[in-house]
OpenMM code with the backbone's topology and positions (N, CA, C; nanometers):
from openmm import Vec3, app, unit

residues = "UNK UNK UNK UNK UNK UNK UNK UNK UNK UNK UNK UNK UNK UNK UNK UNK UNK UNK UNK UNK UNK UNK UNK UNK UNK UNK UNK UNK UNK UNK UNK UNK UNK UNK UNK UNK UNK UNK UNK UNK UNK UNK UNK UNK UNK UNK UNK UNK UNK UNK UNK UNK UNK UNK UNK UNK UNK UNK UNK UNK UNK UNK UNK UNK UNK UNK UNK UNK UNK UNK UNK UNK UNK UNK UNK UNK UNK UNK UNK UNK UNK UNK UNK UNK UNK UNK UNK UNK UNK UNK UNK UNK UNK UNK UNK UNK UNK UNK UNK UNK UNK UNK UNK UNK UNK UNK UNK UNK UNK UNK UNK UNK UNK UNK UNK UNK UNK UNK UNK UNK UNK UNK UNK UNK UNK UNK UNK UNK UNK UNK UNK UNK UNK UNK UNK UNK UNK UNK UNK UNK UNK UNK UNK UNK UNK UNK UNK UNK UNK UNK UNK UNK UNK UNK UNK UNK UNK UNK UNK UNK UNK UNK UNK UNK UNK UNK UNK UNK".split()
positions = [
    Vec3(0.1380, -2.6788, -2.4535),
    Vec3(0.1329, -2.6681, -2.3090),
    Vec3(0.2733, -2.6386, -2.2583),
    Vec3(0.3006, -2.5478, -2.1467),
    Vec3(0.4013, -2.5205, -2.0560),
    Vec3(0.4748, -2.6982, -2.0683),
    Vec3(0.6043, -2.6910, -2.0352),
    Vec3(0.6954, -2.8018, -2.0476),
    Vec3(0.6060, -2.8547, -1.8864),
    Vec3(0.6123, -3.0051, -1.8740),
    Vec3(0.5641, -3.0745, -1.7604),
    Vec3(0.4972, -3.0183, -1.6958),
    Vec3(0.3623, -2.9892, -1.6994),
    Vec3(0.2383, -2.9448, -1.6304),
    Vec3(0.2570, -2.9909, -1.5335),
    Vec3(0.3469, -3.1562, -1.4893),
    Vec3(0.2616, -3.2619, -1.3420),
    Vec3(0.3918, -3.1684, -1.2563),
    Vec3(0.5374, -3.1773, -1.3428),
    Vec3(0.6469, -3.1117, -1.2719),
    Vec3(0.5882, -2.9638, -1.1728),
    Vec3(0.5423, -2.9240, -1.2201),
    Vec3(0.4616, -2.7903, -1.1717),
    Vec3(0.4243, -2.7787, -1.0868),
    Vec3(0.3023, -2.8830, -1.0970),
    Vec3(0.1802, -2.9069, -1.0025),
    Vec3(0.2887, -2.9415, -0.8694),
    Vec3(0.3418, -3.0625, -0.8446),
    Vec3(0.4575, -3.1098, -0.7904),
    Vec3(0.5030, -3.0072, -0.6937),
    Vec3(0.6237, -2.9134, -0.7669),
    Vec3(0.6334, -2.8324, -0.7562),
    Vec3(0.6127, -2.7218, -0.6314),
    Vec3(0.4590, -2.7150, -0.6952),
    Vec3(0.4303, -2.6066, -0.5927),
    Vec3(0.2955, -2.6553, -0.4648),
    Vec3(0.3582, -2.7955, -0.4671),
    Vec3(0.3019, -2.8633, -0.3540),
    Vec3(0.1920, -2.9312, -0.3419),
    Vec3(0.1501, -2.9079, -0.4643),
    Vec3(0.0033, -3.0116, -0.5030),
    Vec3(0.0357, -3.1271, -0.5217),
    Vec3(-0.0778, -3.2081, -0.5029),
    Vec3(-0.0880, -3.3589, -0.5879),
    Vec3(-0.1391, -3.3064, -0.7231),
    Vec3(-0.0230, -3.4305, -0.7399),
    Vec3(-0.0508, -3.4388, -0.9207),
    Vec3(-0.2057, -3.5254, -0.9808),
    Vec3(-0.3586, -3.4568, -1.0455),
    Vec3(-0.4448, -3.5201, -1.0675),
    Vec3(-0.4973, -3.5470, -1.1995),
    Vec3(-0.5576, -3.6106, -1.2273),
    Vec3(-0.5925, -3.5640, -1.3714),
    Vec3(-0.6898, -3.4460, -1.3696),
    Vec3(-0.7371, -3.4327, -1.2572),
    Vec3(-0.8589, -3.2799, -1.2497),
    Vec3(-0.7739, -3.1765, -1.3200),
    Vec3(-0.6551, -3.1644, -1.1947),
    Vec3(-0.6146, -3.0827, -1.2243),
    Vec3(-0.4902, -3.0350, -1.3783),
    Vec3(-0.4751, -3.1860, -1.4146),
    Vec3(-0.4037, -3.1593, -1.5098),
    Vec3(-0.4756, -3.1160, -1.6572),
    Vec3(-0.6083, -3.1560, -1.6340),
    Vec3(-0.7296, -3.1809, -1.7601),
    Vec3(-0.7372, -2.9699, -1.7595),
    Vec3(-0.7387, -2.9378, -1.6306),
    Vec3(-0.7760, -2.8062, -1.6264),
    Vec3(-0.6536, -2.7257, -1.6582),
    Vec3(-0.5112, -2.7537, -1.6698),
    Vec3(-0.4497, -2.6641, -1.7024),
    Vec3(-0.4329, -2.7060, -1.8543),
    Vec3(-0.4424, -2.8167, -1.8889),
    Vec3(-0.4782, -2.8554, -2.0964),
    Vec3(-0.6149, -2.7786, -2.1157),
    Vec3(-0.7164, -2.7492, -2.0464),
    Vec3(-0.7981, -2.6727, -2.1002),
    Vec3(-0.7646, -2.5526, -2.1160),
    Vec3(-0.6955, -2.4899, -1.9662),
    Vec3(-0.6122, -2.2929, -1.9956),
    Vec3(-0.5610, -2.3008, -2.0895),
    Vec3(-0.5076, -2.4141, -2.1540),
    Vec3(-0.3477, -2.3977, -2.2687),
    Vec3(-0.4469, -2.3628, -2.3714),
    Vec3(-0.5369, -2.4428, -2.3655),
    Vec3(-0.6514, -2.4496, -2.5644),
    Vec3(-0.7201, -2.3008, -2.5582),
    Vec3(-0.7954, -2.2689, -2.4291),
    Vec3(-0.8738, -2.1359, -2.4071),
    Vec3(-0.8384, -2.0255, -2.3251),
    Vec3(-0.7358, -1.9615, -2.3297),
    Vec3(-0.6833, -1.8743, -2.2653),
    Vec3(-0.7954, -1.7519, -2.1817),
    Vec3(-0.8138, -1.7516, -2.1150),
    Vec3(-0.9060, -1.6415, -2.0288),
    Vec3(-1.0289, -1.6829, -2.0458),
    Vec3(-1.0762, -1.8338, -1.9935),
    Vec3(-1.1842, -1.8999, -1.9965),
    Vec3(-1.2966, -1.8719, -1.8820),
    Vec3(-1.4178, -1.8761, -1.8639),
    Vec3(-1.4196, -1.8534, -1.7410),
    Vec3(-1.4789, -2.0219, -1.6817),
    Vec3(-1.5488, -2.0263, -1.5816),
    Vec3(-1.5613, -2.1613, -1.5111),
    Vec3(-1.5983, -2.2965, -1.5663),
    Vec3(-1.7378, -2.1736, -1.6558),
    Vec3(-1.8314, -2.3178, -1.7294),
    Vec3(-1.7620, -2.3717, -1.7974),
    Vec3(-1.6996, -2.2326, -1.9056),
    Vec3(-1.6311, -2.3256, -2.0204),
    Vec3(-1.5261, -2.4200, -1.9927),
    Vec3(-1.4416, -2.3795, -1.8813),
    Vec3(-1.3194, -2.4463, -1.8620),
    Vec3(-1.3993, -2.6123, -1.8258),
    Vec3(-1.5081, -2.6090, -1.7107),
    Vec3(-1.5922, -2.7523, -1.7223),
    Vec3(-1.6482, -2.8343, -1.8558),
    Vec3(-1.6718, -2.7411, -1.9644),
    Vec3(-1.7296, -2.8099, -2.0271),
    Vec3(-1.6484, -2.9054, -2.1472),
    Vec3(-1.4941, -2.8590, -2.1555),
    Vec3(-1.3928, -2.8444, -2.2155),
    Vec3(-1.3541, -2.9781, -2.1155),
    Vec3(-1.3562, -2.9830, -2.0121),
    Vec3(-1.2593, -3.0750, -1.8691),
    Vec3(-1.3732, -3.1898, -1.9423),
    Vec3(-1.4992, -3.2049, -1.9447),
    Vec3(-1.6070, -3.2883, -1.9808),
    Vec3(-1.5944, -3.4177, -2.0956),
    Vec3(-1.5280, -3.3037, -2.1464),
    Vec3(-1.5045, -3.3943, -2.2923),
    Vec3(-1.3814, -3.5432, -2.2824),
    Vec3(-1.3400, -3.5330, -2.1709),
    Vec3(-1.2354, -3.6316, -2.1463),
    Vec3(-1.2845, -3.6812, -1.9670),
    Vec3(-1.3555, -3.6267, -1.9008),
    Vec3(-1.3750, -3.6913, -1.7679),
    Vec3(-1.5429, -3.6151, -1.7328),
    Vec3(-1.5944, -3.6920, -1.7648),
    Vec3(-1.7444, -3.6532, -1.8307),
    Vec3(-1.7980, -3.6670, -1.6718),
    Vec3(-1.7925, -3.7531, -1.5455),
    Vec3(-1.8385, -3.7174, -1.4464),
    Vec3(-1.7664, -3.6052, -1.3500),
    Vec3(-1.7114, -3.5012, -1.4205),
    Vec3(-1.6603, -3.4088, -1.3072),
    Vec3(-1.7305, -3.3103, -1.2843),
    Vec3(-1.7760, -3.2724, -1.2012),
    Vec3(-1.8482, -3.1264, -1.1647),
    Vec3(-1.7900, -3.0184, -1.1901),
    Vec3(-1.9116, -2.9042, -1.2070),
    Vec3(-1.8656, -2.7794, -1.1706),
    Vec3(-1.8032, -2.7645, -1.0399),
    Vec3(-1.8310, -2.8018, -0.9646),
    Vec3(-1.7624, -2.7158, -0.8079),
    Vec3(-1.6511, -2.7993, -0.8071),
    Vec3(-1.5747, -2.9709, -0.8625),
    Vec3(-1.5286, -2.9752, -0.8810),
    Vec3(-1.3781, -2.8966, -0.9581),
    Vec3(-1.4378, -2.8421, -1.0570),
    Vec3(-1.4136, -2.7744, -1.1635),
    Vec3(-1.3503, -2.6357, -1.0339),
    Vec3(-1.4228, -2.5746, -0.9873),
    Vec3(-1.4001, -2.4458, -0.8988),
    Vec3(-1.2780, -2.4614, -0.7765),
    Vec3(-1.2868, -2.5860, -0.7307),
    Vec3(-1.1843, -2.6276, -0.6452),
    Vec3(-1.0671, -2.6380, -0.7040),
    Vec3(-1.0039, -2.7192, -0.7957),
    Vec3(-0.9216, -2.7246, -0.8786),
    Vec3(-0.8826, -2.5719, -0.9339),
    Vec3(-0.9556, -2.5063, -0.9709),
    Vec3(-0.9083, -2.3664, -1.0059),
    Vec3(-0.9154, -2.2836, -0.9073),
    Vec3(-0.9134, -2.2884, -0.7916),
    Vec3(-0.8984, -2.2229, -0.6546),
    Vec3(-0.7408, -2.2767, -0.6355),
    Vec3(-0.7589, -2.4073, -0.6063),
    Vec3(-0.5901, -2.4643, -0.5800),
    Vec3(-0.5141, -2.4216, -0.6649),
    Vec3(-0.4997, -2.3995, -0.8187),
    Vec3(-0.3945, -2.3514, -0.8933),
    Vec3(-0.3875, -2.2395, -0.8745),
    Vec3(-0.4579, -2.1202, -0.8692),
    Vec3(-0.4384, -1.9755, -0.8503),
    Vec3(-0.3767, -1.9845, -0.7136),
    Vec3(-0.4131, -2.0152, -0.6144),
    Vec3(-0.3128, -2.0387, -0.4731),
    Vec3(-0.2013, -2.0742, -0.4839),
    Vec3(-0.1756, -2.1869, -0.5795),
    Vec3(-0.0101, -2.2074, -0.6251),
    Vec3(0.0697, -2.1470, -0.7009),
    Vec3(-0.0381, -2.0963, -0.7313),
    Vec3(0.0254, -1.9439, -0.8749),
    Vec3(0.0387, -2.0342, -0.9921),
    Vec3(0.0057, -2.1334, -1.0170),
    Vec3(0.0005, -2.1607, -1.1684),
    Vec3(-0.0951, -2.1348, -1.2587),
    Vec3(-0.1642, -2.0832, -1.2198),
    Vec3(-0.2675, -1.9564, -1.3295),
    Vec3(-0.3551, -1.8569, -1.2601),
    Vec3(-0.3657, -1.7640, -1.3232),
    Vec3(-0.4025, -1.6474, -1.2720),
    Vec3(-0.5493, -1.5874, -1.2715),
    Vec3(-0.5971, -1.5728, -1.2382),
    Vec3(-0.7607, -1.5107, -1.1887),
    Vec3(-0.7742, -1.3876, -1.2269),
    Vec3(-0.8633, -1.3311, -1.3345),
    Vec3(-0.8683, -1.1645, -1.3622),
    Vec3(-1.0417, -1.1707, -1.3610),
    Vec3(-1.0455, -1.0583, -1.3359),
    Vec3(-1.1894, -1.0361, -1.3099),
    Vec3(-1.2490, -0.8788, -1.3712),
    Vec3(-1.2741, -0.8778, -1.4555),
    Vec3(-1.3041, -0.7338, -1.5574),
    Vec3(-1.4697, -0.7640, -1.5005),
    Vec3(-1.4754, -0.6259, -1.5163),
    Vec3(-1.5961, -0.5540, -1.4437),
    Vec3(-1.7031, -0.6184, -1.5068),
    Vec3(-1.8288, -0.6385, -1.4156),
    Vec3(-1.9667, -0.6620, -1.5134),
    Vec3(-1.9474, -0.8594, -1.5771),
    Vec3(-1.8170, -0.9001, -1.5617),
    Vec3(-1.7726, -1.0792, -1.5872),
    Vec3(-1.8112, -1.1110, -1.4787),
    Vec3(-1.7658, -1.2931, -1.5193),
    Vec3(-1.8016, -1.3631, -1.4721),
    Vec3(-1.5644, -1.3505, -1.4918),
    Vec3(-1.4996, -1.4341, -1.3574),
    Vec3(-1.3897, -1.4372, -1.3194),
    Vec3(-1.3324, -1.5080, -1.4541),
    Vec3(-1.2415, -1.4787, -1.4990),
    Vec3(-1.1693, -1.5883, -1.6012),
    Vec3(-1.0039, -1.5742, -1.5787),
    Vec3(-0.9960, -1.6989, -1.5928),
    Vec3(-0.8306, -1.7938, -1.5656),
    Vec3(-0.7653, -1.7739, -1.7140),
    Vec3(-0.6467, -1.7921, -1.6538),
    Vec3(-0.5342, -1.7867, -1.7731),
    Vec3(-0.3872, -1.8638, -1.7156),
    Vec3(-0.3159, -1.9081, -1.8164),
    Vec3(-0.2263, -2.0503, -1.7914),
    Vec3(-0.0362, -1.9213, -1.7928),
    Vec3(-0.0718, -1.7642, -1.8345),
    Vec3(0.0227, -1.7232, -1.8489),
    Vec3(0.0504, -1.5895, -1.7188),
    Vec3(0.1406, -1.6572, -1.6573),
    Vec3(0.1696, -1.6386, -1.5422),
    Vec3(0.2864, -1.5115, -1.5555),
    Vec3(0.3253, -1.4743, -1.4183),
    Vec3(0.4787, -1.4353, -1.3968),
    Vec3(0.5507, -1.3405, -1.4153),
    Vec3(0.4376, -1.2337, -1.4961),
    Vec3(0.4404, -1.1194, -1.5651),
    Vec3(0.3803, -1.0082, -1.5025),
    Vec3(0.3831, -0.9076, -1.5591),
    Vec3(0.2583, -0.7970, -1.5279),
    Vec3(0.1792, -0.7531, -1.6598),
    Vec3(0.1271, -0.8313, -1.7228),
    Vec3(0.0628, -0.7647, -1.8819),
    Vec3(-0.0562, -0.7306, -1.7688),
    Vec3(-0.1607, -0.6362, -1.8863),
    Vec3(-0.2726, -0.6326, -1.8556),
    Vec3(-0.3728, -0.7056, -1.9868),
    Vec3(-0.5298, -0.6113, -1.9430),
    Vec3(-0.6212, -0.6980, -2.0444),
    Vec3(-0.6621, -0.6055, -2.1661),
    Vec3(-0.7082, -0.5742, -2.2898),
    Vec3(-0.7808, -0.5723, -2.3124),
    Vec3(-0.9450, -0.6442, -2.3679),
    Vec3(-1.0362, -0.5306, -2.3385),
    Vec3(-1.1722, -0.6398, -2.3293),
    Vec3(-1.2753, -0.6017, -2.4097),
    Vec3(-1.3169, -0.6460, -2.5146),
    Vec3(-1.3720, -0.5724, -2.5999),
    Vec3(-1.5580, -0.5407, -2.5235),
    Vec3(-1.6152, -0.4372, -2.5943),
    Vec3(-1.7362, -0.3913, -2.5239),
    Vec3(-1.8240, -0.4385, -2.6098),
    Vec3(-1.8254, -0.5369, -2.7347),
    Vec3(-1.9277, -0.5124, -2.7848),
    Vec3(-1.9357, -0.6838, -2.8044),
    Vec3(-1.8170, -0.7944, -2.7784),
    Vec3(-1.8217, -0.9444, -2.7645),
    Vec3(-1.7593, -0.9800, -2.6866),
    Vec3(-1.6855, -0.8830, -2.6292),
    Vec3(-1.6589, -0.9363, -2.4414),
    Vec3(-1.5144, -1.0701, -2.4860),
    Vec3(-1.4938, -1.0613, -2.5849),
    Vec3(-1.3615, -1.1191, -2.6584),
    Vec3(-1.2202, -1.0128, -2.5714),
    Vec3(-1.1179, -1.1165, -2.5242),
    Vec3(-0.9802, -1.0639, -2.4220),
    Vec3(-0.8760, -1.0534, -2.4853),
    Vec3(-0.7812, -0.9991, -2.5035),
    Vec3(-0.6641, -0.9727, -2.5451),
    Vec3(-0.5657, -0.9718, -2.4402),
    Vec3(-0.4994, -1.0306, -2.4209),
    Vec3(-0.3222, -0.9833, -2.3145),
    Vec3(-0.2757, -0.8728, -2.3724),
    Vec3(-0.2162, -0.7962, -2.3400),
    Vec3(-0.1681, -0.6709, -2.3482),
    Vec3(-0.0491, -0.6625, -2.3050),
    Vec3(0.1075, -0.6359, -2.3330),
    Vec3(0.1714, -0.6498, -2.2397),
    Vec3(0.1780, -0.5204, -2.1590),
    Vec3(0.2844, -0.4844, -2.0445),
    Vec3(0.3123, -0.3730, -1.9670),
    Vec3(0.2585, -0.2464, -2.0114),
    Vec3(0.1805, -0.1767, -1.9421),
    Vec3(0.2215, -0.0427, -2.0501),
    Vec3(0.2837, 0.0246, -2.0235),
    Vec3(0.3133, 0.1145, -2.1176),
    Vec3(0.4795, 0.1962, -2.1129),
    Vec3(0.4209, 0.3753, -2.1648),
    Vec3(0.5631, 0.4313, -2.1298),
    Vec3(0.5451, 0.5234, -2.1543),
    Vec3(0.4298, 0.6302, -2.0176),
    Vec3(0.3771, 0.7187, -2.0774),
    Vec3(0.3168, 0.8184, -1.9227),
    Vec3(0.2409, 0.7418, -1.8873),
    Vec3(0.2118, 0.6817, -1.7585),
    Vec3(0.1088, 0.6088, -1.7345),
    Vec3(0.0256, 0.7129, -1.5755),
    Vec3(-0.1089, 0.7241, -1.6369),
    Vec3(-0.1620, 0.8074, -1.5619),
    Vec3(-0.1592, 0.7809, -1.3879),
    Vec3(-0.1794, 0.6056, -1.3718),
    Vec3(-0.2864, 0.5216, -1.2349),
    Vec3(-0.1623, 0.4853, -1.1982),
    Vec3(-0.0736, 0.3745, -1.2544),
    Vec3(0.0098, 0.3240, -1.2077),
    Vec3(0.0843, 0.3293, -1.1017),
    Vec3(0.1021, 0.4478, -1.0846),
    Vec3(0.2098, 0.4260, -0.9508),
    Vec3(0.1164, 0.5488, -0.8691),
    Vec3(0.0016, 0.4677, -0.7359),
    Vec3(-0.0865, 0.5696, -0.6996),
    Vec3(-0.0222, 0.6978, -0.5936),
    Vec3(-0.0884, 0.8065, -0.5823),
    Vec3(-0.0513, 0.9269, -0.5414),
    Vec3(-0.0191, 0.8571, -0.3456),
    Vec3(-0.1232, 0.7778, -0.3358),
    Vec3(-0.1462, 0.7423, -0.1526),
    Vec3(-0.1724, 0.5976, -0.1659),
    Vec3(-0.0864, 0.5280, -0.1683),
    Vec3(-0.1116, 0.3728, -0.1586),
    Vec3(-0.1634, 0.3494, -0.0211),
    Vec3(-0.2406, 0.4108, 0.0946),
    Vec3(-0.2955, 0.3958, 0.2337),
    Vec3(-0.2164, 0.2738, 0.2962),
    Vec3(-0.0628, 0.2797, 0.3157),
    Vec3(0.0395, 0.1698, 0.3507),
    Vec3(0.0473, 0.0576, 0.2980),
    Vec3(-0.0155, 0.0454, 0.1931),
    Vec3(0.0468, -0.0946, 0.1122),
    Vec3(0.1802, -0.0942, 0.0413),
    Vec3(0.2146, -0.1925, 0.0445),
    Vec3(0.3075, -0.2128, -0.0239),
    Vec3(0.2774, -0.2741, -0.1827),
    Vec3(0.2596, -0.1333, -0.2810),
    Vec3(0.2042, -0.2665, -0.3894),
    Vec3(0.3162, -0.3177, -0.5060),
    Vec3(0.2075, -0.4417, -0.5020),
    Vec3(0.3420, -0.4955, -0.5579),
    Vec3(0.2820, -0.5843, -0.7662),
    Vec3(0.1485, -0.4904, -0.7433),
    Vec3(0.1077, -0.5571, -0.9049),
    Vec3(-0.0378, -0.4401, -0.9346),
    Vec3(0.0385, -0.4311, -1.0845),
    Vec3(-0.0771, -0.3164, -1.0740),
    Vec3(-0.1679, -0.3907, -1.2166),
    Vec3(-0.2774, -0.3821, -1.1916),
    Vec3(-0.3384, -0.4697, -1.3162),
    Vec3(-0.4697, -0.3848, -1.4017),
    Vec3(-0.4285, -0.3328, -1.5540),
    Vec3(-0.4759, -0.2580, -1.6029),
    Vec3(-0.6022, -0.3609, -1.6811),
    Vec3(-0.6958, -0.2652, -1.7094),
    Vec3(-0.7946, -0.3591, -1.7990),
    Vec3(-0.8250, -0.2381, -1.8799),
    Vec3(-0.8356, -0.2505, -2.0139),
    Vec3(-0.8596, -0.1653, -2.1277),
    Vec3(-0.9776, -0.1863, -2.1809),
    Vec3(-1.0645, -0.1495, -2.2376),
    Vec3(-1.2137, -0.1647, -2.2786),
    Vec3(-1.2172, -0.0590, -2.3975),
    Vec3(-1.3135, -0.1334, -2.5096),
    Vec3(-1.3309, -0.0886, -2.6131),
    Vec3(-1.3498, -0.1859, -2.7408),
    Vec3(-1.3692, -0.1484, -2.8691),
    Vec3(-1.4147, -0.2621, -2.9525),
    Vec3(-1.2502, -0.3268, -3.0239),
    Vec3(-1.3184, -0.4443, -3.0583),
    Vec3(-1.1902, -0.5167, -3.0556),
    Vec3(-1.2254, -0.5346, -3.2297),
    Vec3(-1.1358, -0.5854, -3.3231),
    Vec3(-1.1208, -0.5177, -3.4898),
    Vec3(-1.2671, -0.6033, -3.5810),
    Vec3(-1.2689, -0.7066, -3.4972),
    Vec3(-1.4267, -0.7523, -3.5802),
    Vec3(-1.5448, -0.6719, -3.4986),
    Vec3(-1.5559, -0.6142, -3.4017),
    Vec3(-1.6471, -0.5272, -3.3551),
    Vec3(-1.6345, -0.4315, -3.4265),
    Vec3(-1.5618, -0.3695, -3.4657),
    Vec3(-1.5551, -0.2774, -3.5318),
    Vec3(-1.5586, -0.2723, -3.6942),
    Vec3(-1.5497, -0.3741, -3.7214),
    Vec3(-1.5533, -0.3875, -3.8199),
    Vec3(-1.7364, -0.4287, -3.8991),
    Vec3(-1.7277, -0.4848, -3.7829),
    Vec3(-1.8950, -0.5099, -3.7917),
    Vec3(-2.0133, -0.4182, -3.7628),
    Vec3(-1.9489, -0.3043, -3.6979),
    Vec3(-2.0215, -0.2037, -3.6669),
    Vec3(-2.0139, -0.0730, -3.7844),
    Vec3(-1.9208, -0.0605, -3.8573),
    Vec3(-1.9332, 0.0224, -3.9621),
    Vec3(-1.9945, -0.0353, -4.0868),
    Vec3(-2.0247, -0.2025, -4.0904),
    Vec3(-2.0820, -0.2035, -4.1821),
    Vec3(-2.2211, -0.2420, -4.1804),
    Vec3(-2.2488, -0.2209, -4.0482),
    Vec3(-2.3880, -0.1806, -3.9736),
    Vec3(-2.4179, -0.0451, -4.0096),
    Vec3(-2.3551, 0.0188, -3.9954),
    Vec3(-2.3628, 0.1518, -3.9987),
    Vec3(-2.3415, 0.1819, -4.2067),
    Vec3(-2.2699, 0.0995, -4.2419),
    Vec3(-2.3188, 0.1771, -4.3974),
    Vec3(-2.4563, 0.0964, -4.4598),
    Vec3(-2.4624, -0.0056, -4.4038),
    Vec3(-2.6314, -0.0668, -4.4523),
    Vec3(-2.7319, 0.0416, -4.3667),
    Vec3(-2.7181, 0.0865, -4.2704),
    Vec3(-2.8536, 0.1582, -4.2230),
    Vec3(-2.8194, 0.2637, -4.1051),
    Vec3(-2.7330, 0.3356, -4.2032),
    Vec3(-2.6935, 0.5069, -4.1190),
    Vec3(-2.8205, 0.5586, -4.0512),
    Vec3(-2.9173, 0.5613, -4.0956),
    Vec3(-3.0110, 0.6408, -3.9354),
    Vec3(-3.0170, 0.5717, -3.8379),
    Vec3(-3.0060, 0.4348, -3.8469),
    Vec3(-3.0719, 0.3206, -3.7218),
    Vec3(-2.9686, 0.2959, -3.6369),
    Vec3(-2.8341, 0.3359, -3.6409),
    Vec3(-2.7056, 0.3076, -3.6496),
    Vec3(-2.6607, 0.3946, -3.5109),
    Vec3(-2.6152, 0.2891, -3.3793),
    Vec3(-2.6228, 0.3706, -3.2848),
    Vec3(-2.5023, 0.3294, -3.2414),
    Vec3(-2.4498, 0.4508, -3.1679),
    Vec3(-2.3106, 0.4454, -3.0890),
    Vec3(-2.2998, 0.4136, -2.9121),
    Vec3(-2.3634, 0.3949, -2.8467),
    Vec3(-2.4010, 0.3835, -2.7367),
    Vec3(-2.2661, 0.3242, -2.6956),
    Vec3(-2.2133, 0.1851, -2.7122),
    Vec3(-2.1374, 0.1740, -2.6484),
    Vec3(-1.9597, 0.1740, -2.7202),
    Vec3(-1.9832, 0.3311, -2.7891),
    Vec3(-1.8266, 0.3646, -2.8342),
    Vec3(-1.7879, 0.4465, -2.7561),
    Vec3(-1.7645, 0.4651, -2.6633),
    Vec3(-1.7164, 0.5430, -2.5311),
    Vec3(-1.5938, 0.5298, -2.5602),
    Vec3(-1.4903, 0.6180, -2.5022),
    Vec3(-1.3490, 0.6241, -2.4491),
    Vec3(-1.2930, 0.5068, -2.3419),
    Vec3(-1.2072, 0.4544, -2.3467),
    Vec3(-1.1661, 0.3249, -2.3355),
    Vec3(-1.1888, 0.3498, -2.1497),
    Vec3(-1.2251, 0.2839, -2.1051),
    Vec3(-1.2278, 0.2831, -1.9412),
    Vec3(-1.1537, 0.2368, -1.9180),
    Vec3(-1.0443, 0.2519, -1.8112),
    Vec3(-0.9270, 0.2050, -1.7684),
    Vec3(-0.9909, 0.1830, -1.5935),
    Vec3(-0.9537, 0.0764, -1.5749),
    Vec3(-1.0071, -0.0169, -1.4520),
    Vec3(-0.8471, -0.0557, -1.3228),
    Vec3(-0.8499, -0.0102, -1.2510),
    Vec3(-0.7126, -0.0389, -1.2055),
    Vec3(-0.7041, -0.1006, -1.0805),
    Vec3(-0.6706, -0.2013, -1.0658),
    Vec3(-0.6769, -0.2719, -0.9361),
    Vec3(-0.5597, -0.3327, -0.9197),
    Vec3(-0.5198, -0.2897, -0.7752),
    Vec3(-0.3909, -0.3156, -0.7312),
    Vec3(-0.4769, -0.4261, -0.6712),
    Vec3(-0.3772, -0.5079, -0.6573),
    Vec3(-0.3798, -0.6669, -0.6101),
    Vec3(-0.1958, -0.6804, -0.5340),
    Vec3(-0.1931, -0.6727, -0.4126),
    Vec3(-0.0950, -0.7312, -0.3474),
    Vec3(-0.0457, -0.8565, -0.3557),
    Vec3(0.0794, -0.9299, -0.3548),
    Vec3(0.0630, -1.0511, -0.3896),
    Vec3(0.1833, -1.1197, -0.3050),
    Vec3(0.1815, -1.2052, -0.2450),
    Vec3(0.3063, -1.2508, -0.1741),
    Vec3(0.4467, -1.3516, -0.2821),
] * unit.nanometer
topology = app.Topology()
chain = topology.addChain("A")
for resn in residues:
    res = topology.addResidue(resn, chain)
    for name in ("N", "CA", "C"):
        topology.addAtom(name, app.Element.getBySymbol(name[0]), res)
């Protein structure tokens, strides 16, 4: 875990709880969790807490900026404890398994848009899609047990998802 989770919380103006501290020891174990799991994980040590419990607490930390909210297309929202940066995601298409990614570099097509319609932006957040190395790995040997039955449907070209998010 980040050095003093409560220092944090503190910090950036919260009360220090065990809700909320149970929920950032859960971001540390499951990185890009989404609600349930992060509840069901919080459960195992404070067994009467709710989901909407659970949702409040992760509303207040993303407001304080101590973890971050990404939302890839077709999900359900998932949190992460690594802040402060600009990585993006990748997301695999075939187990929905996340990767951090850092910056990308080099020609970047979206990044810096042609007509930002007066924003000022200030975070550009890429999401990458495609199979991730046990998808793939599992799919060719799908494919050498039973080459006719053996379908490609979702090997598409990586969709790049770009959402500027302003941020104070």
């Amino acid at each position: 875990m980040t050095p003093e989770p409560a220092d944090s919380i503190r910090r950036s103006g919260l009360r220090v709880t065990t809700q909320r501290l149970a929920v950032l020891q859960a971001l540390e174990e499951m990185p890009h969790a989404d609600t349930d799991a992060i509840h069901r994980r919080v459960q195992v040590s404070q067994p009467d807490i709710t989901v909407q419990s659970v949702y409040v607490v992760l509303a207040a930390l993303t407001e304080a900026g101590l973890i971050r909210r990404i939302e890839p297309a077709g999900s359900p929202a998932l949190y992460e404890r690594r802040i402060g940066d600009n990585h993006h995601h990748a997301i695999c298409t075939g187990c929905g398994a996340v990767q951090d990614i850092d910056c990308a570099v080099g020609q970047t097509p979206c990044l810096e848009p042609s007509d930002a319609g007066g924003f000022a932006i200030a975070t550009a957040e890429v999401t990458y899609w495609g199979l991730c190395a046990a998808c793939q790995t599992a799919e060719r040997q799908a494919a050498d047990r039973h080459p006719a039955r053996h379908e490609t449907a979702h090997l598409h070209p990586a969709i790049h998802q770009i959402t500027f998010s302003p941020r104070n």
